[in-house]
C-alpha positions as CSV (number, residue, x, y, z in Angstrom):
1,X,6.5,-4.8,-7.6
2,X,4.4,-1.4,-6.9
3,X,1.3,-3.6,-6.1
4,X,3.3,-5.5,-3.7
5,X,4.8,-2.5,-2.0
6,X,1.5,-1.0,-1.9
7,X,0.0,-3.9,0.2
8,X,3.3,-3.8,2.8
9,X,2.0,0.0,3.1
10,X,-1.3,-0.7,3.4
11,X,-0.7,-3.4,5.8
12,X,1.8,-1.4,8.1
13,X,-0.8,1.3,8.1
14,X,-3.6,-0.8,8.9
15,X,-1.8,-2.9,12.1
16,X,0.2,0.7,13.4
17,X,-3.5,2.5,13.4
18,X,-5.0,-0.5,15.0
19,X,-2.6,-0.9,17.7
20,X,-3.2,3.1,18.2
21,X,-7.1,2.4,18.7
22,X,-6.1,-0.3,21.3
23,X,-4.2,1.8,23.0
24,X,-6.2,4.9,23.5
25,X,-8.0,5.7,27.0
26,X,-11.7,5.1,27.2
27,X,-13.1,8.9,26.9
28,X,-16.7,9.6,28.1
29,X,-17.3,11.2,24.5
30,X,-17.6,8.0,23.6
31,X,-20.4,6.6,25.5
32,X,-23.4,8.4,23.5
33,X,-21.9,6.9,20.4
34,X,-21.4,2.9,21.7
35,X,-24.9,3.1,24.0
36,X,-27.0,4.9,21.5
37,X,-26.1,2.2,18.6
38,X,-26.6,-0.2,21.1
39,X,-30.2,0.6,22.3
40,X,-30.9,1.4,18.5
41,X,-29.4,-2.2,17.5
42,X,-30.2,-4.6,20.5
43,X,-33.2,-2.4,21.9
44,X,-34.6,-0.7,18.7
45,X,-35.0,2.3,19.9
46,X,-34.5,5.4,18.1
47,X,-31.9,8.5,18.9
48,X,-33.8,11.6,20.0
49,X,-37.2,9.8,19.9
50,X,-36.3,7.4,23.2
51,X,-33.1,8.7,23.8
52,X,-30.9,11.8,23.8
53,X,-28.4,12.0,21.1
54,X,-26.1,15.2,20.6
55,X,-24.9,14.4,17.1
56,X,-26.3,13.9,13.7
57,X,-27.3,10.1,13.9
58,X,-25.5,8.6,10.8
59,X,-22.6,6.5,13.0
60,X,-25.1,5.0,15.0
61,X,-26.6,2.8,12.7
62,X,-23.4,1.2,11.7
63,X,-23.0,0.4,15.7
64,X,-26.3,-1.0,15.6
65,X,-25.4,-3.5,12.9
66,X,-22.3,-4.6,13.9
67,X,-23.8,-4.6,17.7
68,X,-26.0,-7.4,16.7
69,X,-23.1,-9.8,16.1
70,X,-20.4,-8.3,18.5
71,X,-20.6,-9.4,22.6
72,X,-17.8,-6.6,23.0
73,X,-19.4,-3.0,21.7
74,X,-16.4,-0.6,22.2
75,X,-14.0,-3.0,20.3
76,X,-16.1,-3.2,17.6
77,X,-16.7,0.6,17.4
78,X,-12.8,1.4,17.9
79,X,-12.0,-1.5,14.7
80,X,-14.8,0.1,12.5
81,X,-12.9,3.4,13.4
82,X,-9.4,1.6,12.1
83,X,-11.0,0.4,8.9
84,X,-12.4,3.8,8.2
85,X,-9.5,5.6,8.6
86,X,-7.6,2.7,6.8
87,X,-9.9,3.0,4.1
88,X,-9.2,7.1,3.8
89,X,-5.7,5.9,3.5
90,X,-6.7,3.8,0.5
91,X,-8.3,6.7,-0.8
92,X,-5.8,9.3,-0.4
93,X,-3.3,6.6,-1.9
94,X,-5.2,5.6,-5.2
95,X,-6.0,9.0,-6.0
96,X,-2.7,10.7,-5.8
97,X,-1.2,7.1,-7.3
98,X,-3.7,7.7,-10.6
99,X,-2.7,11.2,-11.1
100,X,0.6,10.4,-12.2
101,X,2.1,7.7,-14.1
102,X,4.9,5.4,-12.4
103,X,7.4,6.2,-9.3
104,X,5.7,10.0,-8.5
105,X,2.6,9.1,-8.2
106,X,3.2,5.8,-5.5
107,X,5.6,7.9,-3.7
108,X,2.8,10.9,-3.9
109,X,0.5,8.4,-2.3
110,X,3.1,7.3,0.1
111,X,4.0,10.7,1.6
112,X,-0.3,11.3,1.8
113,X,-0.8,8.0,3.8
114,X,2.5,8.6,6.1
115,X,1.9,12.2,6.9
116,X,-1.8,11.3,7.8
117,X,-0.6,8.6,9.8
118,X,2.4,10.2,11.8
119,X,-0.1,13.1,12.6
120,X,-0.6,12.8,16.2
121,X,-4.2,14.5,15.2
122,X,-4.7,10.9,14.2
123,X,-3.8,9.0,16.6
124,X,-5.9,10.9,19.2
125,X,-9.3,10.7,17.4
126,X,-9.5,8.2,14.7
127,X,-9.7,5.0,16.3
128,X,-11.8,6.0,19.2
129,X,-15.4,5.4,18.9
130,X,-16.8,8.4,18.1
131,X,-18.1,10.3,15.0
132,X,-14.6,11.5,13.8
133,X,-13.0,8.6,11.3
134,X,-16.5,8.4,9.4
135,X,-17.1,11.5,8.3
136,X,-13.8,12.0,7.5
137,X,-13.8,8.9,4.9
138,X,-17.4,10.3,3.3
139,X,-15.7,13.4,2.7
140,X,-12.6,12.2,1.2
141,X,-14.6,9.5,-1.1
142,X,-16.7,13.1,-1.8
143,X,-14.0,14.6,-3.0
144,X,-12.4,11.9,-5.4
145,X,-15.8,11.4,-7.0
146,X,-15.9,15.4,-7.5
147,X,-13.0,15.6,-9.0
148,X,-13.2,12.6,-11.2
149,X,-16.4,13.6,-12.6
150,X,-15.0,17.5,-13.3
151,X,-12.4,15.3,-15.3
152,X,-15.2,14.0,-17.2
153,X,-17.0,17.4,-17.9
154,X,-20.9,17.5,-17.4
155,X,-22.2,13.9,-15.9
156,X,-25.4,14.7,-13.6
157,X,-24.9,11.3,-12.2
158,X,-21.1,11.9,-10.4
159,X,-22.0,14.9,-9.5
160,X,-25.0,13.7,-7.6
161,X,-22.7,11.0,-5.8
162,X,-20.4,13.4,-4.6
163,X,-23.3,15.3,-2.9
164,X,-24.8,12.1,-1.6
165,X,-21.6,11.1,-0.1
166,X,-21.1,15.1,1.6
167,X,-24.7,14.8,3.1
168,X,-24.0,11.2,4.6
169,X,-20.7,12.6,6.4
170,X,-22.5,16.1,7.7
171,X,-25.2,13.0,8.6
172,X,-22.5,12.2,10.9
173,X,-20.6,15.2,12.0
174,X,-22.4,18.9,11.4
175,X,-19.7,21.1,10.5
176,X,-18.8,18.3,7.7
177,X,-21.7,20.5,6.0
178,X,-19.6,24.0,5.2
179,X,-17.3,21.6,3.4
180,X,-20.1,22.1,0.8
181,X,-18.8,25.5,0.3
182,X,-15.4,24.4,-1.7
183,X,-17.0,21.6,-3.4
184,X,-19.6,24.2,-5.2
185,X,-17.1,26.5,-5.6
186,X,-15.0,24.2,-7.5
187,X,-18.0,22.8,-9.3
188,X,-18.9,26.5,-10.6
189,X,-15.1,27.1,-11.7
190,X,-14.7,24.1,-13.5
191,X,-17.8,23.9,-15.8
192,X,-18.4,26.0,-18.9
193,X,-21.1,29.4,-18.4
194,X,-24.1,27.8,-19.8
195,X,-24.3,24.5,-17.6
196,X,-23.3,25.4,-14.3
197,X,-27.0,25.6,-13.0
198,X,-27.6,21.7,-13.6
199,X,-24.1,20.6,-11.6
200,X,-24.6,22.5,-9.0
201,X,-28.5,21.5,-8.4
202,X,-27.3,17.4,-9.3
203,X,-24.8,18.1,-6.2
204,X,-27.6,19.7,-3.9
205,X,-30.2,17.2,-4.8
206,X,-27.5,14.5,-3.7
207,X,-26.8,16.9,-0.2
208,X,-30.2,16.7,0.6
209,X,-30.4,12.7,-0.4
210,X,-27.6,12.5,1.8
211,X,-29.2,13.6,4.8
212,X,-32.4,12.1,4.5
213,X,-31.8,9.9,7.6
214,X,-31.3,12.6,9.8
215,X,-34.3,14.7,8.0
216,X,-36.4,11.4,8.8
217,X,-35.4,11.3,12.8
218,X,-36.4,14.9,12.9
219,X,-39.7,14.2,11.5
220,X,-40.1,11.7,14.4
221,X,-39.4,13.8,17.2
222,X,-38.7,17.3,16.3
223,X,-37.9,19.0,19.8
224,X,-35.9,16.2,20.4
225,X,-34.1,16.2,17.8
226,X,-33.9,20.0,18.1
227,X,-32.7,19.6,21.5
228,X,-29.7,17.6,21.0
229,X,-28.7,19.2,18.0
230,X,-28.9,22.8,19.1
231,X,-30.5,23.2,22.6
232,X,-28.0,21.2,24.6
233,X,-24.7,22.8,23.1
234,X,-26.4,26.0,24.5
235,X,-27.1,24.7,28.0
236,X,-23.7,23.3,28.0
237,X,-22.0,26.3,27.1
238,X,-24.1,27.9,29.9
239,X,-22.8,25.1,32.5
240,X,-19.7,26.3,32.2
241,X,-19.8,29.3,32.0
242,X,-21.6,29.0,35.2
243,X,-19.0,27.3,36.7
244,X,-16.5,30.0,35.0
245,X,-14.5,27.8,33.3
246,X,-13.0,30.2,30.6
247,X,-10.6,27.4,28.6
248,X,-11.8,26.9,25.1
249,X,-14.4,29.1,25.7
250,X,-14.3,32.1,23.5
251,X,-11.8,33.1,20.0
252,X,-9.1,34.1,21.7
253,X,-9.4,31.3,23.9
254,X,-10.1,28.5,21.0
255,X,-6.6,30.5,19.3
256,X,-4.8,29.8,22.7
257,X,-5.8,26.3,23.1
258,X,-5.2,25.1,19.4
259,X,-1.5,26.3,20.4
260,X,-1.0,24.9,23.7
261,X,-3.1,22.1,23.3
262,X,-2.5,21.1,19.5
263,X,0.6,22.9,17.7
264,X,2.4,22.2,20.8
265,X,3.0,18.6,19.5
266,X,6.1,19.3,17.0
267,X,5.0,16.2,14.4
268,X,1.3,18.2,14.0
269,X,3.0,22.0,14.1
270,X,5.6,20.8,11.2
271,X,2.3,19.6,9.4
272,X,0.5,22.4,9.7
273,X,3.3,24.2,9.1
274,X,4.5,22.5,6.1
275,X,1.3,23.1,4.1
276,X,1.3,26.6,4.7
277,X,4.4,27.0,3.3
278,X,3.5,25.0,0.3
279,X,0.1,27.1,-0.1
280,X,2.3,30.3,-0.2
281,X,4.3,28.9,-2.7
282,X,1.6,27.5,-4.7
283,X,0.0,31.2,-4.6
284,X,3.1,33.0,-5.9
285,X,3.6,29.9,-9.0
286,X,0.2,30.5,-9.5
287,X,0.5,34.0,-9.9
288,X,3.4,34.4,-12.6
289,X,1.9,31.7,-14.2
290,X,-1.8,30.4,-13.4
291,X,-1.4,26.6,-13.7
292,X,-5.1,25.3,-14.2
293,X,-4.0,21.9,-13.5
294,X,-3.6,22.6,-9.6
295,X,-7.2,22.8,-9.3
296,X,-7.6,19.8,-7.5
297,X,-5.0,21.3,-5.2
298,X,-6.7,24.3,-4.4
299,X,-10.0,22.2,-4.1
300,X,-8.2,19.9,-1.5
301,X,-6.6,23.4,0.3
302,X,-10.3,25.1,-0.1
303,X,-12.2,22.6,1.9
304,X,-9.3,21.9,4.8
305,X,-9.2,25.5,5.3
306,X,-13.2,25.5,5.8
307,X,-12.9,22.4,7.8
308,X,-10.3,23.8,10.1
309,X,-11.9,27.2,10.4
310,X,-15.4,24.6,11.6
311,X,-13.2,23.5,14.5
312,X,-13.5,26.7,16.1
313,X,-17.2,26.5,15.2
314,X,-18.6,24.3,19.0
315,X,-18.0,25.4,22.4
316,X,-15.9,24.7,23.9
317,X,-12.8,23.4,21.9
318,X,-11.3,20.3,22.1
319,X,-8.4,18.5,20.9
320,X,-10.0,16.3,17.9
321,X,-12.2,18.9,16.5
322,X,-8.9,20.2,14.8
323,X,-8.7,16.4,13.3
324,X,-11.2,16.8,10.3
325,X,-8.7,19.0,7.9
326,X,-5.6,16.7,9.0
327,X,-6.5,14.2,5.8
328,X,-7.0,17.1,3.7
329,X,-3.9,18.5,4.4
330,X,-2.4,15.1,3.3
331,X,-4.2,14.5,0.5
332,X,-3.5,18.5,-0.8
333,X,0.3,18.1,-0.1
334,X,-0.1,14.3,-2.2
335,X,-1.6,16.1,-5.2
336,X,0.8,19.1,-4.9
337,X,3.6,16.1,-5.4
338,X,2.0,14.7,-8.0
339,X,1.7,18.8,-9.6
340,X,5.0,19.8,-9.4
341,X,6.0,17.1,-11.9
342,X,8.4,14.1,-12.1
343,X,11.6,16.8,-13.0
344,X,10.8,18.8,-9.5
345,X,13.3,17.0,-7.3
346,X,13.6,19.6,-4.8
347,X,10.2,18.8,-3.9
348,X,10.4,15.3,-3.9
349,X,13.1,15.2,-1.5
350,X,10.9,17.9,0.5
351,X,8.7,15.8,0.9
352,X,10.7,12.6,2.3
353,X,12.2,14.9,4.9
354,X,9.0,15.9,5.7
355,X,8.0,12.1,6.1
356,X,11.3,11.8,8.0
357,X,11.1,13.9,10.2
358,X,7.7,13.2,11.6
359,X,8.3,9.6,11.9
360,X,11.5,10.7,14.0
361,X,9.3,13.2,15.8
362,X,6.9,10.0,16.2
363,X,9.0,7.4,17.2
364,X,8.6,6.9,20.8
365,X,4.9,7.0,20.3
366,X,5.0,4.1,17.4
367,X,6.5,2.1,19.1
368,X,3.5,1.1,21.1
369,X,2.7,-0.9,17.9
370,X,3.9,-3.7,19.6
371,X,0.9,-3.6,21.7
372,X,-1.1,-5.7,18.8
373,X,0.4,-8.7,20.4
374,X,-0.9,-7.7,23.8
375,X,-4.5,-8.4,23.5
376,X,-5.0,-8.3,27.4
377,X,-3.5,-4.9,26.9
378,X,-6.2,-4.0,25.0
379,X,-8.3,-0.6,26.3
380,X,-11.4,-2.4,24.9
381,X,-10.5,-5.7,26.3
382,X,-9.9,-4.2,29.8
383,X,-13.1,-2.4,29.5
384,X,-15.0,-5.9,28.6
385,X,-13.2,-7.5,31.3
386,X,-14.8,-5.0,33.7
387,X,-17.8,-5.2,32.4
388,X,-18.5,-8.5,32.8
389,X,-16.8,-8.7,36.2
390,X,-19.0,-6.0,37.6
391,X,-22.0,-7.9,36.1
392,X,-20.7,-11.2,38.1
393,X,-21.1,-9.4,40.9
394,X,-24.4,-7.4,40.1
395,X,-26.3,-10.3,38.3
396,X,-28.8,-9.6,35.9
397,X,-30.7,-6.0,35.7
398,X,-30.0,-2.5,35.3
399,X,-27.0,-0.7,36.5
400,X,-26.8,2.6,36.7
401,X,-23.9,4.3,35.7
402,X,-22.9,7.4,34.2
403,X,-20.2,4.9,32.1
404,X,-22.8,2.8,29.9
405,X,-20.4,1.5,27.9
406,X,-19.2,-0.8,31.0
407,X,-23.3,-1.6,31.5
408,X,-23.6,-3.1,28.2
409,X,-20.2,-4.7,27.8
410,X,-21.0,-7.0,31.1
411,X,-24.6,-7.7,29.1
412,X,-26.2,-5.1,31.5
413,X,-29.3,-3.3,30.6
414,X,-29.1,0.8,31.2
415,X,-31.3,3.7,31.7
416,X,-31.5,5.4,28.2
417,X,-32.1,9.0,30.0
418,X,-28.1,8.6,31.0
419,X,-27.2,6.8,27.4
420,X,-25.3,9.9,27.4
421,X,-23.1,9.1,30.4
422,X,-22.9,12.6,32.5
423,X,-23.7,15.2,29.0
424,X,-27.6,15.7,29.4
425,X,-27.3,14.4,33.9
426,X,-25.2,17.9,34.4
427,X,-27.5,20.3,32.2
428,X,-31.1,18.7,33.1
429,X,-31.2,21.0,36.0
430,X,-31.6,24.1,33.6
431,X,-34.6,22.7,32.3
432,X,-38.6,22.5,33.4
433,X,-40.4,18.6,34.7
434,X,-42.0,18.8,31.7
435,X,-38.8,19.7,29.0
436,X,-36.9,16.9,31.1
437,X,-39.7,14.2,30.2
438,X,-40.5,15.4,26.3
439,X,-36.4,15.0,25.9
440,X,-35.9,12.3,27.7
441,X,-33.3,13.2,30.4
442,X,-32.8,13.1,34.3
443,X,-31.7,15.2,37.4
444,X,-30.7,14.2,40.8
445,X,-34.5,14.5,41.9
446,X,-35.8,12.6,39.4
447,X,-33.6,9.6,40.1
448,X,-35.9,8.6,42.9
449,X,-38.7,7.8,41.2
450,X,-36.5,6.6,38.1
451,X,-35.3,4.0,40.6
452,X,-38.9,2.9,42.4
453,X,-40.1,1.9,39.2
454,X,-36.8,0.8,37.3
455,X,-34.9,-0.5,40.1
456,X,-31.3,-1.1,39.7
457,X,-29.0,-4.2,40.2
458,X,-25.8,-1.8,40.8
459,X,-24.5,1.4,41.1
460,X,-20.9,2.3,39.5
461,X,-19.4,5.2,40.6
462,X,-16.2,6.5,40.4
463,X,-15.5,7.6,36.3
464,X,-16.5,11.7,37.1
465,X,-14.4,11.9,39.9
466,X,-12.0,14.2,38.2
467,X,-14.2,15.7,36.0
468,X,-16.5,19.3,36.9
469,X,-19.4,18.9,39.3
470,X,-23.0,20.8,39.4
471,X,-20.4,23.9,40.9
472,X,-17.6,25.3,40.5
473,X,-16.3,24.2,43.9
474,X,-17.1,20.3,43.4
475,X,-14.8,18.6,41.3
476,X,-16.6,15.0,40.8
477,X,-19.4,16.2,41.8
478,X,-21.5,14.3,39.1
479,X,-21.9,11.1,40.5
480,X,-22.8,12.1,44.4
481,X,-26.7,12.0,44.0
482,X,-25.7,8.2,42.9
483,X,-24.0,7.5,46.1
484,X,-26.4,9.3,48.3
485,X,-29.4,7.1,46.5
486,X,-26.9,4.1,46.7
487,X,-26.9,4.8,50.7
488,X,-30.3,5.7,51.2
489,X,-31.4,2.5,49.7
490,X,-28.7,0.1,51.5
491,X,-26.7,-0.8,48.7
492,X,-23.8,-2.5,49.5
493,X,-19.9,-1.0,48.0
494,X,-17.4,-3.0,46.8
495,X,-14.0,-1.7,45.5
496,X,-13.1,-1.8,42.0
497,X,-9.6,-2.0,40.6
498,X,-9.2,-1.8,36.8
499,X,-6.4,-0.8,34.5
500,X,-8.5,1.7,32.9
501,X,-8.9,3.9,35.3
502,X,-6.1,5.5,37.8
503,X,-8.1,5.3,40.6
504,X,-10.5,2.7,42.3
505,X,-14.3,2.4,41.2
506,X,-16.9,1.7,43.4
507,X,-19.9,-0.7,42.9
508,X,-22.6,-0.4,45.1
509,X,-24.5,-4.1,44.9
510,X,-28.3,-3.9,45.8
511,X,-28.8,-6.0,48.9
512,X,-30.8,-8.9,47.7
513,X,-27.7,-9.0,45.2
514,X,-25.0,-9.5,47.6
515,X,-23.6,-12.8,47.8
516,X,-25.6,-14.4,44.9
């Protein structure tokens, strides 16, 4: 009967999440992540080296797999974001389920998987196709293997897993790296005086395995690599900062937007504040009476509060940067059920109202979960649909865009300086000829040449609009140097409508183009 109900859980989870991913607008964070793993896949060319890539590169190479068998690049990315985070699920479940025998430990795993999944954290950034849902399963599977092997005293092998699985999610997402503070921590609490050397180097060695992809990539183009890891998130902080933009910018500013921008959705503020309160009470247990058994507890608080303090870490802040403790919180709050014991009802019904009363909080929002019938409905469906319309119209070629995810999904080739969309197009200005050709990106003035000897089929214009400019006093001013080229060189616009965006594109059709 529990496996049963497990797999109804499980199954819930798995379509509510996926209808979420269906249903989330296309953000132009996620271009970089669908293009690059598409000219790495279908092109084979390499992040940094022939492109510009701003992350660590781990996420691309599952894109690249999946984008040799997949004619629609953003679905695919958005379902491999479902089955990650319906895998962390998994994970959050079975671990809480095993520390406990019978009804506490499924309804331990139950409120873990519910709170993660009512969190509108998740919804936001899990099933979009970026590097969010990956790291966040590496670190989770990191943690169950640390724990597991503490349970099993000294085994150099588990402890070198659960490094190796910490290095592939920093692989894929930075800050995933000062998670590594907590897990030594914990390593060095938990093993007798005399052997706490060899854990903690078996957990290093399997860091640094971890992130041997990335340490190879930099080996291939250093400055590249240097640049988009490090260079451009200074230029971009410059750009607006130019353009005076003070949102997000600085601490005080990251404080104010986490609570207008985050805590001022009630289901994530009752999270948040729901594990606070059970942190505080944990403390004061702890302190009349040190329980060693809440270790794991403390492990799971440990590295959500270093992941949460890491959201504060890039500039400026956004909204899904606060995601990566979210799952921690869960889990923590699964294995503080589990803790309390079988005879603590007051926290077991704690917990259900908890549960409760985010689902109530949630309910308008999950109800779009009938939108997994609506295929057409789809985000990544509409975006195919324009894709290949635009490509109808275009024919075969380049287009350029600062949207390449619409390029590729019409079977369009791009220009990998602008795999990016409009990241490196609104920094390249701050940068000599000569850094704008060893990294691999373009400016307005370089787009004439660009296009004499890489001519394009179309020009799509029209996703910036609302989005800052080159100044502070030209709001969409990104994608004016494409019209002016378009104009100079006859192209003929057409008007676009699509469901995914509110206003009308534009498609300027090269001349010899028009009417084919």
């Amino acid at each position: 009967m529990a496996v049963l109900a497990t797999l109804l859980l499980l199954v819930a989870a798995t379509a509510l999440a996926y209808s979420m991913a269906m249903g989330l607008p296309l953000s132009h964070d996620e271009h970089q992540f669908v293009a690059g793993g598409w000219l790495l896949g279908s092109r084979e060319m390499l992040p940094y080296r022939d492109f510009p890539f701003h992350h660590l590169p781990n996420l691309l190479f599952f894109y690249a797999a999946l984008g040799k068998v997949s004619p629609a690049p953003l679905w695919t990315a958005r379902v491999l974001s479902v089955v990650f985070g319906v895998s962390t699920f998994a994970l959050i479940f079975q671990y809480a389920w095993s520390r406990a025998i019978g009804a506490v430990g499924w309804l331990a795993g139950g409120v873990g998987t519910c709170l993660l999944l009512f969190s509108p954290l998740f919804e936001y950034t899990s099933g979009r196709a970026w590097n969010h849902a990956l790291p966040t399963l590496l670190a989770v599977a990191a943690f169950v293997a640390h724990t597991r092997t503490a349970d099993q005293q000294y085994r150099f092998r588990g402890w070198v897993w659960s490094g190796v699985l910490l290095g592939l999610a920093t692989g894929a997402r930075l800050t995933y790296l000062l998670a590594a503070i907590p897990f030594l921590a914990f390593l060095l609490n938990n093993q007798p005086r005399g052997v706490r050397l060899r854990p903690a180097f078996a957990f290093v060695a399997g860091l640094a395995i971890g992130l041997i992809p990335s340490a190879i990539l930099f080996g291939l183009a250093p400055e590249q690599f240097i640049y988009g890891n490090v260079a451009y998130q200074i230029l971009n902080t410059r750009y607006r900062q130019a353009l005076g933009i003070t949102g997000g910018m600085g601490l005080r500013a990251k404080l104010a937007f986490l609570a207008e921008d985050v805590l001022s959705e009630p289901a994530q503020s009752l999270l948040f504040g729901a594990f606070l309160l059970v942190v505080l009470v944990a403390a004061l247990r702890s302190r009349r009476a040190p329980v060693t058994s809440r270790r794991d507890f403390w492990f799971a608080s440990g590295v959500a509060a270093v992941l949460g303090i890491s959201a504060f870490a890039p500039t400026p802040s956004w909204v899904q940067y606060f995601y990566a403790p979210v799952p921690f919180i869960a889990l923590g709050l699964a294995i503080y059920l589990v803790q309390v014991g079988p005879g603590f009802r007051a926290g077991k019904l704690a917990a259900g109202l908890l549960v409760a009363a985010m689902l109530w909080l949630r309910l308008e929002d999950l109800k779009n979960m009938r939108l997994i019938f609506e295929p057409e409905a789809w985000v990544p469906a509409q975006v195919n649909a324009l894709g290949v319309e635009i490509a109808e119209q275009t024919g075969a070629g380049r287009l350029l865009t600062l949207a390449p995810i619409v390029a590729i999904e019409g079977g369009l080739e791009i220009y990998p300086e602008l795999a990016g969309g409009s990241f490196d197009w609104r920094v390249a200005g701050s940068l000599s000829a000569d850094r704008r050709a060893a990294y691999g990106v373009l400016t307005p003035e370089d787009l004439v040449g660009v296009m004499l000897n890489r001519p394009a089929a179309g020009i799509l214009t029209g996703f910036e609009e609302k989005n800052e400019g080159f100044s502070a006093d030209e709001m969409g001013g990104l994608e004016r140097p494409l019209q002016t080229i378009a104009e100079l060189e006859g192209y003929i616009p057409q008007m676009v409508v699509t469901p995914i965006h509110p206003t009308n594109l534009t498609l300027w059709v090269a001349p010899d183009r028009v009417g084919d």
